[in-house]
TINU-192510 format. One record per residue (C-alpha): x, y, z; residue in one letter. Coordinates in steps of 0.1 Angstrom, whole numbers, padded with zeros to 4 digits, always signed. Layout:
BEGIN
XYZA;...
***
This chain:
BEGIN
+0987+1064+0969X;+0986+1039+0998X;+0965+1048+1026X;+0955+1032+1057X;+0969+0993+1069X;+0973+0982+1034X;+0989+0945+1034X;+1025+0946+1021X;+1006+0914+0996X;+0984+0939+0980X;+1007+0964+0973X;+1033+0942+0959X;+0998+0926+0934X;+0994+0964+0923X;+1028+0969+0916X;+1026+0938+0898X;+0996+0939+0882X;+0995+0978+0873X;+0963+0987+0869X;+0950+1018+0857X;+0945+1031+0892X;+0956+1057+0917X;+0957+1035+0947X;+0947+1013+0977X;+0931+1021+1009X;+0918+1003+1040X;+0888+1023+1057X;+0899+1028+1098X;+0924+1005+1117X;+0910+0970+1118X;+0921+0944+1144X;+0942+0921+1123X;+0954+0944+1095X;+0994+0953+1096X;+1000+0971+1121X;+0968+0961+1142X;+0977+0925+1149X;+0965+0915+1186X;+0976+0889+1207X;+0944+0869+1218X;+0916+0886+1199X;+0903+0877+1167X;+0909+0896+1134X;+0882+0918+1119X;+0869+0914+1085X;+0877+0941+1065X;+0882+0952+1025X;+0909+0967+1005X;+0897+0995+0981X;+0914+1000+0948X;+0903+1034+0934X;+0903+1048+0898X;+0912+1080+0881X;+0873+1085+0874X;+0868+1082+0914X;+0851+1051+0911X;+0867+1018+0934X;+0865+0985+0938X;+0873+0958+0963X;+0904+0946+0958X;+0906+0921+0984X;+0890+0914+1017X;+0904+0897+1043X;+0898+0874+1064X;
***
């Protein structure tokens, strides 16, 4: 599953990679993730979760 405004690189890196995981996630819509890109303001930091089959997760990546 894919949930939130993922980055197209991230999804492509668990295609490529294929962990043994059920998907990525970014937590609420922060400025400067797809989708949230805004002329003149400056991008929010903000993670990329991969989670597991045994519910834990992991960051992924973070950006910026």
């Amino acid at each position: 599953m894919i949930e939130g405004h993922v980055p197209v690189s991230e999804i492509n890196r668990l295609l490529s990679e294929k962990p043994n995981a059920i998907g990525l996630a970014v937590a609420g819509m922060p400025i400067g993730s797809p989708g949230m890109e805004t002329a003149g303001v400056a991008p929010e930091p903000y993670n990329v979760i991969l989670f597991f089959p045994d519910g834990s997760q992991q960051v992924y990546a973070s950006y910026p």
